[in-house]
Backbone of each chain as ProteinMPNN parsed JSONL, in Angstrom:
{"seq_chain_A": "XXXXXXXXXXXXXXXXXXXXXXXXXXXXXXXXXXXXXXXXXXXXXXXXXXXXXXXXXXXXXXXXXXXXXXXXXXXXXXXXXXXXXXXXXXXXXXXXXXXXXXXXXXXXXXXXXXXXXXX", "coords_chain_A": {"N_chain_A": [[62.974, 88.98, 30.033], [65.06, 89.123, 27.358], [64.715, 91.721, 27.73], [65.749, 93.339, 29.876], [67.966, 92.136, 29.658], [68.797, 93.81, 27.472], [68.587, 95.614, 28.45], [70.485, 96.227, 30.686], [72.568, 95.893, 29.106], [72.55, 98.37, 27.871], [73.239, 100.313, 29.699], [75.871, 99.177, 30.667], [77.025, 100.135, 28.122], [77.001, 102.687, 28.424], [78.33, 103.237, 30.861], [81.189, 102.186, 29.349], [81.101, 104.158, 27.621], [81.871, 106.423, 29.387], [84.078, 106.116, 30.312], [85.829, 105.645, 28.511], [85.517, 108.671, 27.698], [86.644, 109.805, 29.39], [89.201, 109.1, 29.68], [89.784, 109.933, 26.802], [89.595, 112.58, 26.908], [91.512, 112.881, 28.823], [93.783, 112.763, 27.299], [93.962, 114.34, 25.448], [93.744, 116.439, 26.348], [97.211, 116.437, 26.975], [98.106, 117.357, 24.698], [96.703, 119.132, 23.634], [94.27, 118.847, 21.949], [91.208, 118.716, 21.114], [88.873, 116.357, 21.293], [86.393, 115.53, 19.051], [82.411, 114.959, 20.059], [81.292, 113.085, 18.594], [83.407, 111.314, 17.727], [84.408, 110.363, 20.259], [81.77, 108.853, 20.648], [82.176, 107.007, 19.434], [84.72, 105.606, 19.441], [84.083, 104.39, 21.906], [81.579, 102.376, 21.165], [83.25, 101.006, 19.672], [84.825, 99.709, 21.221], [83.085, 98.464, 23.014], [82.233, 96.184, 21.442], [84.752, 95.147, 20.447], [85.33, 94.078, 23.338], [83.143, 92.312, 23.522], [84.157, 90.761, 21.675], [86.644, 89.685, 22.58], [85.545, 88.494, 25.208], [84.226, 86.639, 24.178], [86.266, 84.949, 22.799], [87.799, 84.345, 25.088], [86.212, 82.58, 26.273], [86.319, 80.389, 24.907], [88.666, 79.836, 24.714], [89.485, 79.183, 27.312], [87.497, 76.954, 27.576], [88.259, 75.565, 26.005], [90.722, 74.485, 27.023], [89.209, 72.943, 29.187], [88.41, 73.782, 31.334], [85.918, 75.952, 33.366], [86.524, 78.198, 34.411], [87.675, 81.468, 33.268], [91.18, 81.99, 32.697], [94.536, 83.641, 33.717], [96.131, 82.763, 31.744], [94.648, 82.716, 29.775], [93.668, 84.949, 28.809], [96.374, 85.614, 27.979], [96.623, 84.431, 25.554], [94.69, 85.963, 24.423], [95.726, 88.032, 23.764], [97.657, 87.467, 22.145], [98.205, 88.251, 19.442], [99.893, 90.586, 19.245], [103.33, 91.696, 19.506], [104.558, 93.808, 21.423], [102.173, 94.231, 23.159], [101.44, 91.55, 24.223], [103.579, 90.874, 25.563], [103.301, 92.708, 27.76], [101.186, 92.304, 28.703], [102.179, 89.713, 29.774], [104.175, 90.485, 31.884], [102.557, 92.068, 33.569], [101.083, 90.266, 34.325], [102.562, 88.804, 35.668], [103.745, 90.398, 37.472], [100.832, 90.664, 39.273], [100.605, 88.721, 40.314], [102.979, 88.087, 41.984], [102.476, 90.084, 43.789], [100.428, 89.002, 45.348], [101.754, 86.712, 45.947], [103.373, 88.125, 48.29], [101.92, 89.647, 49.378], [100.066, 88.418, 50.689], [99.079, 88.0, 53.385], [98.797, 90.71, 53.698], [96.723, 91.093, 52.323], [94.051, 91.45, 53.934], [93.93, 93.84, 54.846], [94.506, 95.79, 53.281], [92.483, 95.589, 51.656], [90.66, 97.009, 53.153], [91.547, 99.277, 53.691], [91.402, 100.278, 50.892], [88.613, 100.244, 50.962], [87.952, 102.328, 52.409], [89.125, 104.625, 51.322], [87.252, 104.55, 49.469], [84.691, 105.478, 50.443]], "CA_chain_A": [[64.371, 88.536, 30.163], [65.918, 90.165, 26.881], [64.433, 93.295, 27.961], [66.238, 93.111, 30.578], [69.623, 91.974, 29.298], [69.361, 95.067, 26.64], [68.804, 97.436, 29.672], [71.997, 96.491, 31.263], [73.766, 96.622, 27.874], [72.745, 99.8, 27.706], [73.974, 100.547, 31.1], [77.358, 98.974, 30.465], [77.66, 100.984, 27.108], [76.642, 103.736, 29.165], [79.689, 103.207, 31.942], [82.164, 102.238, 28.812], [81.195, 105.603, 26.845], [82.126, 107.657, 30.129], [85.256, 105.711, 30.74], [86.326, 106.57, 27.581], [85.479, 109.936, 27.428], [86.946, 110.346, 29.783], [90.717, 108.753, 28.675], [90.052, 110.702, 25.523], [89.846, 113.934, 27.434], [92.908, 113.047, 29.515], [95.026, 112.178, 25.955], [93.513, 115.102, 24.788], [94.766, 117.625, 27.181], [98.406, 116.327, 26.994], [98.276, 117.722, 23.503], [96.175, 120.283, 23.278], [93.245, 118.546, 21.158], [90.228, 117.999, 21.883], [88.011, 115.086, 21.107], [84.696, 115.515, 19.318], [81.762, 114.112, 20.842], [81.052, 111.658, 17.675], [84.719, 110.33, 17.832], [84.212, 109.33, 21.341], [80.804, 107.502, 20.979], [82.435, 105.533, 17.771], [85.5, 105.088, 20.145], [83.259, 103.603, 22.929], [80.977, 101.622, 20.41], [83.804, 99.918, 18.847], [85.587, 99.361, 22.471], [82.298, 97.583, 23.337], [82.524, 95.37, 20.339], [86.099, 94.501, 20.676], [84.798, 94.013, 24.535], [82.224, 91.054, 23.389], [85.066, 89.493, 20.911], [87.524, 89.136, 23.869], [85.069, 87.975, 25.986], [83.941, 85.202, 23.424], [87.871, 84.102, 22.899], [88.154, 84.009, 26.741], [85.479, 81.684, 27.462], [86.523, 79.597, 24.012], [90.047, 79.332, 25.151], [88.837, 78.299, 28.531], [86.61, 75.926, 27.228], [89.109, 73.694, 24.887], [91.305, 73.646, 28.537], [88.262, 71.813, 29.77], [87.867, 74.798, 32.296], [84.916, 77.25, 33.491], [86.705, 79.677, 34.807], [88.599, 82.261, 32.617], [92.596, 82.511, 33.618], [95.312, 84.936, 33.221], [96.518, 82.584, 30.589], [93.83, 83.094, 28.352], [94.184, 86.32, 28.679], [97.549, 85.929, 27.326], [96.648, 83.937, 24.583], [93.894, 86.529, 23.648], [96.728, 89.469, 23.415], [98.731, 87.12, 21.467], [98.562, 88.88, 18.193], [100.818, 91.65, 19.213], [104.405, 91.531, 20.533], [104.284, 94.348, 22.457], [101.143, 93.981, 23.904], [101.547, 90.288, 25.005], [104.758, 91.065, 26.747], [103.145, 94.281, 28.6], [100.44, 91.326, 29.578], [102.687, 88.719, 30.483], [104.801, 91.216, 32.674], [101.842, 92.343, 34.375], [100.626, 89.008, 35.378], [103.801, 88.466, 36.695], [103.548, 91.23, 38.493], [99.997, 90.384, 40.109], [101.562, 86.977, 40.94], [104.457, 88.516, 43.061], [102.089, 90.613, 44.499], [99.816, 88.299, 45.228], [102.804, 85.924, 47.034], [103.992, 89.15, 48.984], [101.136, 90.59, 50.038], [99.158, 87.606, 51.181], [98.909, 88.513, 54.827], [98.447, 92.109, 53.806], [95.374, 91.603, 51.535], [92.644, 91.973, 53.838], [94.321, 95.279, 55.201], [94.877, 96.363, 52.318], [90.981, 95.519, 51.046], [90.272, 97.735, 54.391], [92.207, 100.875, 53.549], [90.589, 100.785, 49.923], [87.17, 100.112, 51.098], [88.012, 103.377, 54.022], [89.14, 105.357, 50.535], [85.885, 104.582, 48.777], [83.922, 106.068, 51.877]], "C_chain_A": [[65.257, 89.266, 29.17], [65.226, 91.549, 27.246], [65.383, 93.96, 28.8], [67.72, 92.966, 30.591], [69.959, 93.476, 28.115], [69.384, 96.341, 27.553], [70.114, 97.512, 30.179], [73.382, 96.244, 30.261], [73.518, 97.877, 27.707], [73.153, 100.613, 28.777], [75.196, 100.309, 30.738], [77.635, 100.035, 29.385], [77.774, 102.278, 27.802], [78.402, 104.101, 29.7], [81.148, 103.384, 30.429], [82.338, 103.794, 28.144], [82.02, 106.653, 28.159], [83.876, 107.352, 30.425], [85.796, 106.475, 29.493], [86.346, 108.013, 26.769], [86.652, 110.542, 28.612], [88.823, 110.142, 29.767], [90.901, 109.691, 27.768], [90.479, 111.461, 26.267], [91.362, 114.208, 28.118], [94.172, 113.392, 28.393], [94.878, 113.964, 25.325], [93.959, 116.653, 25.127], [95.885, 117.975, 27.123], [98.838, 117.004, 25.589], [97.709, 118.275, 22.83], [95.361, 120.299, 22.266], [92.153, 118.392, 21.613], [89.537, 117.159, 20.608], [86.52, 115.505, 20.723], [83.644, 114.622, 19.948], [81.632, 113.023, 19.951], [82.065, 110.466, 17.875], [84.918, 109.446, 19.566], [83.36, 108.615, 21.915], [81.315, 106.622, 19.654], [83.818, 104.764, 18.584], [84.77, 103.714, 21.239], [82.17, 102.46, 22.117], [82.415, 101.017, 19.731], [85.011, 99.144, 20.367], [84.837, 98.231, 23.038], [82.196, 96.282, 22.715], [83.532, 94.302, 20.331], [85.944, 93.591, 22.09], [84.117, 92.403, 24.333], [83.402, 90.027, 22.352], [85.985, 88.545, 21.982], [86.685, 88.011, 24.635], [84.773, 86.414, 25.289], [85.392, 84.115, 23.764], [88.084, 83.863, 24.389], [87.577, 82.574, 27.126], [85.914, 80.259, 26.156], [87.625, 78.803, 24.644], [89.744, 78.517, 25.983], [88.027, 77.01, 28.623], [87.716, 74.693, 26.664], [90.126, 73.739, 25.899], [90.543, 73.219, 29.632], [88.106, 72.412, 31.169], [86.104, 75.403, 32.594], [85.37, 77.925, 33.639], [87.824, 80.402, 33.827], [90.018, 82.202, 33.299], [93.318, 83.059, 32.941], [95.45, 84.04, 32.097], [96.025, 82.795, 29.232], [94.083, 84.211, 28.102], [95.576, 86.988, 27.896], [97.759, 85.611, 26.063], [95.649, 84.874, 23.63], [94.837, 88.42, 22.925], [97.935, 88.554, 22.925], [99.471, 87.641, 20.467], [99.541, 90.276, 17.4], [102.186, 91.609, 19.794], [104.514, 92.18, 21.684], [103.435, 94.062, 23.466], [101.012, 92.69, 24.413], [102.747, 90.077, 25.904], [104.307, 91.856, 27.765], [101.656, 93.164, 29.238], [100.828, 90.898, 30.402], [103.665, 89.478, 31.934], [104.031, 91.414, 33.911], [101.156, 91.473, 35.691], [101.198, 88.74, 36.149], [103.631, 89.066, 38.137], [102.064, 91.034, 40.004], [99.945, 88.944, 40.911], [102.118, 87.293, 42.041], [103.642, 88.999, 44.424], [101.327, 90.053, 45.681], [100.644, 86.965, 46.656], [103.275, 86.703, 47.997], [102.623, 89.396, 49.752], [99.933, 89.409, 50.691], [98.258, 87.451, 52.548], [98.19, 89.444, 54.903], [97.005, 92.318, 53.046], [94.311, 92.093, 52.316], [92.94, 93.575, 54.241], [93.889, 95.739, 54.367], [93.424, 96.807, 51.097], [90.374, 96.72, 51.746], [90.31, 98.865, 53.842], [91.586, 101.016, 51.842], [89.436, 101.056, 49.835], [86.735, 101.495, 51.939], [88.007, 104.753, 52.488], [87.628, 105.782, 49.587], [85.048, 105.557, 49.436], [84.628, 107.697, 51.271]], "O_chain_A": [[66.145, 89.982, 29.633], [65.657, 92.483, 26.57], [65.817, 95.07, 28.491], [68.51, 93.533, 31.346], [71.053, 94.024, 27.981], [69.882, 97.465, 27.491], [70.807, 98.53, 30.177], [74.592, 96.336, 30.467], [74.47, 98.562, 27.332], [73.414, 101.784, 28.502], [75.807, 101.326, 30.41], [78.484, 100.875, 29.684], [78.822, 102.904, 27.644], [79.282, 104.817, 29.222], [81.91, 104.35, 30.395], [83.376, 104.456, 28.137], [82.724, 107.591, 27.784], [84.709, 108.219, 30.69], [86.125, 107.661, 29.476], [86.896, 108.364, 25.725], [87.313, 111.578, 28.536], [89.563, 111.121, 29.849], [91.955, 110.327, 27.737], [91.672, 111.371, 26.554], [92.099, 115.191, 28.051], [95.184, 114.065, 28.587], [95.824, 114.571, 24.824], [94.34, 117.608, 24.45], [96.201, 119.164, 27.149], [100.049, 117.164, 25.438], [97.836, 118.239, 21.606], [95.337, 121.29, 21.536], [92.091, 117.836, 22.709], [89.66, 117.305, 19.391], [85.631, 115.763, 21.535], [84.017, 113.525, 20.364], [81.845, 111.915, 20.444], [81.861, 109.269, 18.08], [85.391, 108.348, 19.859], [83.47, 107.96, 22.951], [80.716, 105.699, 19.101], [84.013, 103.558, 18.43], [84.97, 102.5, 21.231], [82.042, 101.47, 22.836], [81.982, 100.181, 18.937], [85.789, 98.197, 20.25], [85.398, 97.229, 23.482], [82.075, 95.289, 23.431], [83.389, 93.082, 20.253], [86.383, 92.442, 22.048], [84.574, 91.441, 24.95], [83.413, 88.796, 22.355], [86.05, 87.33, 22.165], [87.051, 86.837, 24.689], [85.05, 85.326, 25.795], [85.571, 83.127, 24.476], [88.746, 82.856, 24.641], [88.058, 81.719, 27.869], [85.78, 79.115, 26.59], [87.634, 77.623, 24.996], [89.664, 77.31, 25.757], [87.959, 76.232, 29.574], [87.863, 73.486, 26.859], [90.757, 72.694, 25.734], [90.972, 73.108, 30.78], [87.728, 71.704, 32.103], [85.22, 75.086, 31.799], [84.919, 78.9, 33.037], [88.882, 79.792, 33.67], [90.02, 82.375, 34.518], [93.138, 83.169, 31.728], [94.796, 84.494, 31.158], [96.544, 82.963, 28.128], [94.761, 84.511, 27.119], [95.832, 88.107, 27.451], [98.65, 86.103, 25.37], [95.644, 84.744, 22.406], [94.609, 89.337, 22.137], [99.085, 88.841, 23.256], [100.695, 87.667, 20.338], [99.802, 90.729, 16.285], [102.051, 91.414, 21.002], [104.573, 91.623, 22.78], [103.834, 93.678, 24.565], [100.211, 92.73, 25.346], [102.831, 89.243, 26.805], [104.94, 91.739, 28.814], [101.215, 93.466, 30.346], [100.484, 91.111, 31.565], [103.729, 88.816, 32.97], [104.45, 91.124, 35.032], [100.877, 91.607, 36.883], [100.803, 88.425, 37.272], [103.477, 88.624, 39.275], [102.22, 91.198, 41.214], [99.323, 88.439, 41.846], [101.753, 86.777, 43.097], [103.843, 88.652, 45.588], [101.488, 90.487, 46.822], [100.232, 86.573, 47.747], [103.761, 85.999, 48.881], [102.627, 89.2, 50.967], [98.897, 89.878, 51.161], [97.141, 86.957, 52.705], [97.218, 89.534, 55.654], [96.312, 93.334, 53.096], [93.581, 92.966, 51.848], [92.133, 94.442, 53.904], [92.764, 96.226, 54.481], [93.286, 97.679, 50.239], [89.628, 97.453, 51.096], [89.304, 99.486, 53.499], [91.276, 102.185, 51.614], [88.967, 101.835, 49.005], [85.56, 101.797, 52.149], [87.16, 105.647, 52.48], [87.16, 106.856, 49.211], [84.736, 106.544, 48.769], [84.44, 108.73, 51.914]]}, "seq_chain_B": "XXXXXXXXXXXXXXXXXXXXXXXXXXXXXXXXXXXXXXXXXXXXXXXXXXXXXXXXXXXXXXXXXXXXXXXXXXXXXXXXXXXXXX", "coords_chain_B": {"N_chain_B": [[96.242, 117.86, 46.94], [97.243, 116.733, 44.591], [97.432, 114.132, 45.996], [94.963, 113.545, 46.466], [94.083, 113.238, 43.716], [94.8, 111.505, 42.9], [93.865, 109.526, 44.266], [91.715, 110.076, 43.024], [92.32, 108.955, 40.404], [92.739, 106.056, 41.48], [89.659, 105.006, 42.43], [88.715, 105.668, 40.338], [89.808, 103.884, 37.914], [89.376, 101.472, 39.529], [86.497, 101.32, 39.204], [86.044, 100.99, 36.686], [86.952, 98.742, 36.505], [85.756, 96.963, 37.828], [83.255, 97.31, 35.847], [84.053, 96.254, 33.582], [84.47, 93.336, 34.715], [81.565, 92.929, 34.562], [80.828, 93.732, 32.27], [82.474, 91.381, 31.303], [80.936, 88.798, 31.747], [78.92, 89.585, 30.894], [78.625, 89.315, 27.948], [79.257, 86.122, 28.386], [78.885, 83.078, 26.663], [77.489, 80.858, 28.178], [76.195, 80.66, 31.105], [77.425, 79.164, 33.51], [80.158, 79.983, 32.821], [82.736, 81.68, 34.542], [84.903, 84.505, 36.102], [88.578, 84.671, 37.162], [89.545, 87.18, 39.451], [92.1, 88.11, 38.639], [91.95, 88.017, 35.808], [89.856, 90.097, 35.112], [91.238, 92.118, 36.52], [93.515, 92.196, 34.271], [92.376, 92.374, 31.819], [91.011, 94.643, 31.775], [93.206, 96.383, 31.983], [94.177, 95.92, 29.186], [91.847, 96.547, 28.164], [91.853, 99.312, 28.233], [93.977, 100.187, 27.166], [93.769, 99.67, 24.609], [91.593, 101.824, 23.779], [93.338, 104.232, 24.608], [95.177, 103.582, 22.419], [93.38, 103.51, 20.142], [92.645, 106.107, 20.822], [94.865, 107.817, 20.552], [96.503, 107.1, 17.962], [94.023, 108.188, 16.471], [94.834, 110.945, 16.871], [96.885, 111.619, 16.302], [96.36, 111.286, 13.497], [94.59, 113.449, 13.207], [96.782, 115.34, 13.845], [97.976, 114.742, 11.193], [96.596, 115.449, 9.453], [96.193, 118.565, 9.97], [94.435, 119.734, 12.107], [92.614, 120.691, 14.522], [90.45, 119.664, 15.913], [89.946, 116.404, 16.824], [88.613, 114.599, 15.141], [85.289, 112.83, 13.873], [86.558, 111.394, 10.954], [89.168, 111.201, 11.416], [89.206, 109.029, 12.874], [88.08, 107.173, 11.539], [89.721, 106.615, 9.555], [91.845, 105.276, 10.907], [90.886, 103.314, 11.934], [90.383, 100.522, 10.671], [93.291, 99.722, 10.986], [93.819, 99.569, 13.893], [91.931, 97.354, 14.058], [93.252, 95.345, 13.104], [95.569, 94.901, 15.087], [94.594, 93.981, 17.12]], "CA_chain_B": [[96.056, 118.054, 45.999], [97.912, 115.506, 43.693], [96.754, 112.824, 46.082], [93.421, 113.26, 45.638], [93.946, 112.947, 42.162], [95.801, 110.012, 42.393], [92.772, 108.585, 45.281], [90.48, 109.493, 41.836], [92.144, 107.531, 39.467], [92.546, 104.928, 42.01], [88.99, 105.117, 42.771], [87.901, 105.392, 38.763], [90.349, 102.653, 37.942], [88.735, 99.928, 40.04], [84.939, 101.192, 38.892], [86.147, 100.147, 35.555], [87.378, 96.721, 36.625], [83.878, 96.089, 37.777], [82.724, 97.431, 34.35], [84.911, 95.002, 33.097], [83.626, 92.448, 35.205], [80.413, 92.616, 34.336], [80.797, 92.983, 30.931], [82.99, 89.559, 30.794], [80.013, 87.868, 32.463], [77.358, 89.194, 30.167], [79.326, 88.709, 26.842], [79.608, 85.214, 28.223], [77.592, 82.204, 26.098], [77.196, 79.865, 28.869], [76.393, 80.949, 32.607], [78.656, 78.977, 34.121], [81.342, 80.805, 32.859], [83.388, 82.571, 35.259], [86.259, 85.041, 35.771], [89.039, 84.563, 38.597], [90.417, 88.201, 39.728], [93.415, 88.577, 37.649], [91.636, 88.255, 34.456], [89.298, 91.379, 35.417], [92.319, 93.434, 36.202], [94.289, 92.369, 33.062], [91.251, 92.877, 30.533], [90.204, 96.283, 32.036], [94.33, 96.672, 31.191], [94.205, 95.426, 28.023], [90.63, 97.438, 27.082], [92.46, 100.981, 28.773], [95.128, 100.344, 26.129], [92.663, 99.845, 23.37], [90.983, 103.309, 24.263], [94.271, 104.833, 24.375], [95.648, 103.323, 20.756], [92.417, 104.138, 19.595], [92.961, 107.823, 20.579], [96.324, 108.442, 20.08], [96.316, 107.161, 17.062], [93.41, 109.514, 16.23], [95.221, 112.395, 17.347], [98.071, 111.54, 14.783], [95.655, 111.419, 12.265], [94.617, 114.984, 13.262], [97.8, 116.331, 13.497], [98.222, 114.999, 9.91], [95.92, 116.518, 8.672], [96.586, 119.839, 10.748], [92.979, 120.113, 12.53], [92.676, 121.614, 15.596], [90.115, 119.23, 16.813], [90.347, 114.685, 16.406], [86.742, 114.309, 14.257], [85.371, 110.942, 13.006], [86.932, 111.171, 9.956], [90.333, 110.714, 11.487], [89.473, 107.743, 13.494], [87.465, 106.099, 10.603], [91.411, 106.226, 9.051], [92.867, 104.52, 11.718], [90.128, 102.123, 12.895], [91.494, 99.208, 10.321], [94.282, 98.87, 11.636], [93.678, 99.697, 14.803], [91.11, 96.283, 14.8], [93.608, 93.987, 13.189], [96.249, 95.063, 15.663], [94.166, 93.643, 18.748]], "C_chain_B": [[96.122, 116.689, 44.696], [97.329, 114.134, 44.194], [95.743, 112.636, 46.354], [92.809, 113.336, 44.266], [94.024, 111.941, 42.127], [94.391, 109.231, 43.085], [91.515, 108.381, 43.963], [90.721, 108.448, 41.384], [92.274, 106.416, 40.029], [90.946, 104.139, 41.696], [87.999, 104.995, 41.234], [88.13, 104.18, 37.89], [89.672, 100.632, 38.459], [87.191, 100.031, 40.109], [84.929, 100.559, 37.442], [86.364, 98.916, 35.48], [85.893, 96.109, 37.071], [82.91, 96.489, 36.961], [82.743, 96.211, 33.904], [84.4, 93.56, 33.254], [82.278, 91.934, 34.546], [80.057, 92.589, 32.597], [81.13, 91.637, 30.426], [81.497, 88.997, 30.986], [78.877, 88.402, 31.497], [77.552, 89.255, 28.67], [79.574, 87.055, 27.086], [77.903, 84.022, 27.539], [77.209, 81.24, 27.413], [77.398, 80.712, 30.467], [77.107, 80.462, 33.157], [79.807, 79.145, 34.079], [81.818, 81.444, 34.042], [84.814, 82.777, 35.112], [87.371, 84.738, 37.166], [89.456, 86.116, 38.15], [91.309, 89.086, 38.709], [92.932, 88.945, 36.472], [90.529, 89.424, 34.106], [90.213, 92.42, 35.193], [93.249, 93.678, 34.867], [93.283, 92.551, 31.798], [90.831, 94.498, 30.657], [91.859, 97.015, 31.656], [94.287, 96.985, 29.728], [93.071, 96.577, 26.977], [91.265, 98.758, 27.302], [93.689, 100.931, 27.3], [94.404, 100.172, 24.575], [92.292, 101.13, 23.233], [92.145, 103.84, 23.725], [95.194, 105.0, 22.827], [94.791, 103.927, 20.257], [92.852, 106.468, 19.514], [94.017, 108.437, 20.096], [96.505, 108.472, 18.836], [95.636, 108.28, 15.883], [94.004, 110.808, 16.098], [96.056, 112.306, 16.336], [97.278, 111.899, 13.65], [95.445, 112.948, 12.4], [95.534, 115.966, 12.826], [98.347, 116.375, 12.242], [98.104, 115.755, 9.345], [95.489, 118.347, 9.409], [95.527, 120.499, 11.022], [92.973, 120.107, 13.716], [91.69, 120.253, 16.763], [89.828, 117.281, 16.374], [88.609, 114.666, 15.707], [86.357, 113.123, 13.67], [85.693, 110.432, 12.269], [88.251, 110.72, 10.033], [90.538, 109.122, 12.002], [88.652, 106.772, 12.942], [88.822, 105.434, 10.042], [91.706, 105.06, 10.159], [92.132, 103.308, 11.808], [90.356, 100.603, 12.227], [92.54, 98.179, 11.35], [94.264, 98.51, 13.062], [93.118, 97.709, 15.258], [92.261, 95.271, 14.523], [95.204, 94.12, 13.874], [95.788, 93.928, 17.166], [93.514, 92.016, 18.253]], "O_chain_B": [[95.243, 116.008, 44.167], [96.888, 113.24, 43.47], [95.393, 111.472, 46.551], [91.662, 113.441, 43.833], [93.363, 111.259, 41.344], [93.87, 108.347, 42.405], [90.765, 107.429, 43.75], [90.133, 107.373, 41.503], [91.983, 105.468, 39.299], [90.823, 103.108, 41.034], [86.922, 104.416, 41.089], [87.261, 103.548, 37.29], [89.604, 99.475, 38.045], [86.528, 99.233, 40.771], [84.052, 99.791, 37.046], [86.05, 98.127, 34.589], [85.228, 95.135, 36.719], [81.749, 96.146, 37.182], [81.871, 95.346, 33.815], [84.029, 92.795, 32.364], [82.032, 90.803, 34.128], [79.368, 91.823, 31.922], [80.552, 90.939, 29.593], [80.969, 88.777, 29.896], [77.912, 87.66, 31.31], [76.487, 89.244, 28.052], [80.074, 86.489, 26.113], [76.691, 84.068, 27.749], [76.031, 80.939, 27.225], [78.439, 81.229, 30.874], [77.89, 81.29, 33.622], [80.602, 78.715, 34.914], [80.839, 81.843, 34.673], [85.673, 82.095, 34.554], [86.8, 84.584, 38.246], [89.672, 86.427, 36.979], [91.231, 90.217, 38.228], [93.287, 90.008, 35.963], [90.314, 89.686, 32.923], [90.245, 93.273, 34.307], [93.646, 94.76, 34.436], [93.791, 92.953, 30.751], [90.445, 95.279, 29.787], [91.843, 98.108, 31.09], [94.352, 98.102, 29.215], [93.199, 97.116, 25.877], [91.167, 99.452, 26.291], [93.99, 101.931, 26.647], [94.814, 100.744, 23.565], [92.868, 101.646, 22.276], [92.196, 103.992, 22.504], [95.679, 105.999, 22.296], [95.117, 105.016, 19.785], [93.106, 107.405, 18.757], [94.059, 109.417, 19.352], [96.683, 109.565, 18.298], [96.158, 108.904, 14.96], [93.652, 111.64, 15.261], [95.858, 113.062, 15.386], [97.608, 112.825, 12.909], [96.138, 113.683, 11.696], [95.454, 116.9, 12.028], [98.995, 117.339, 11.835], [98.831, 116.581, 8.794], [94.489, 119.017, 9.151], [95.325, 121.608, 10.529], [93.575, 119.104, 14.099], [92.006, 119.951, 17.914], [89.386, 117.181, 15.229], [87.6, 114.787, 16.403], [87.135, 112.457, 12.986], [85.53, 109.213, 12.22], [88.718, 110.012, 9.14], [91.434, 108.311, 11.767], [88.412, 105.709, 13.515], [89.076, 104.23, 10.013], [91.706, 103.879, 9.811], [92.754, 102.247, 11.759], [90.492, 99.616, 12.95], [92.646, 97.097, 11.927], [94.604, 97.398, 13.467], [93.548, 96.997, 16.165], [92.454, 94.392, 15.363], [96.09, 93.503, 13.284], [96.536, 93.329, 17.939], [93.03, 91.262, 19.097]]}, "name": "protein", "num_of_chains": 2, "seq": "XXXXXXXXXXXXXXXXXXXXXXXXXXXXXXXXXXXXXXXXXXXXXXXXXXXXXXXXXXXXXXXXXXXXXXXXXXXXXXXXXXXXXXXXXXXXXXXXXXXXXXXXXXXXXXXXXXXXXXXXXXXXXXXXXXXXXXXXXXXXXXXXXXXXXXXXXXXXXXXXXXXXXXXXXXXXXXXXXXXXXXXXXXXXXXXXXXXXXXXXXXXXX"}
């Protein structure tokens, strides 16, 4: 069983290291730097990290509103600590709200034509 | 051209949200945890903007110190603040 749970942490670290290599590389282009390889497994190791704190505060939050399931709000309460960044949350949610009321009809289409892109 | 760029990052975009996913769920203490939707897409937000501070940041540090390429030494500088920012 932990054998098991450390394989697919090392899988996930896996996926997060490439994600963020591959961000770096993008940032990295725009400005004509590049990214050593160390700086973007200490990037991705401390992304993972940050990754398991969130996740804790998510299910905490969720917990003392006598929930299971995680919701945007937590989410809002876990990007509290920044102004910016809890506005550029709360905006967003908004946004997947609207969308969400608009597009209600259109979702499974819309599941269709992403699932046709995947392909 | 462009929009099979754009079909990537679509397409790379929502492999990370089921990163995301699955990380929430195995960072969680109690199995019966769960995530609804939204809170997938706004964490895989939230971590893309982490990444990005993280680097940018970095890169400042670089250009401080007028080095050609971002090395661990710049983003040991930053990584402080960086944590008690988030």
């Amino acid at each position: 069983m932990s054998l098991d749970k450390d394989e697919t942490h090392q899988r996930l670290k896996a996926a997060v290291h490439y994600t963020v290599g591959r961000l770096c590389q993008k940032i990295g282009q725009d400005q004509s730097k590049e990214f050593s390889r160390q700086t973007i497994a200490a990037i991705a190791e401390t992304t993972f990290r940050q990754c398991e704190i969130f996740a804790k505060d998510l299910e905490a939050f969720a917990r003392h509103a006598k929930r299971t399931t995680v919701s945007a709000d937590d989410v809002k309460l876990v990007a509290r600590r920044s102004t910016a960044l809890s506005m550029y949350i709360q905006n967003k949610s908004e946004e997947l709200n609207q969308e969400k009321k608009s597009t209600g009809k259109r979702k499974s289409k819309d599941t269709e034509e992403s699932r046709d892109q995947g392909l | 051209m462009k929009s099979k760029n754009l079909c990537f990052n679509l397409n790379f975009l929502y492999l990370f949200q089921e990163t995301v996913n699955k990380l929430l769920s195995s960072f969680f203490k109690e199995e019966k945890t769960r995530c609804n939707s939204d809170v997938v897409v706004l964490m895989a937000e939230m971590l893309k903007i982490f990444v990005q501070e993280a680097a940018v940041r970095s890169q400042k540090q670089a250009e401080a110190e007028d080095c050609n390429q971002v090395d661990i030494e710049h983003f040991e500088k930053i990584v402080p603040q960086l944590l008690l920012d988030f």
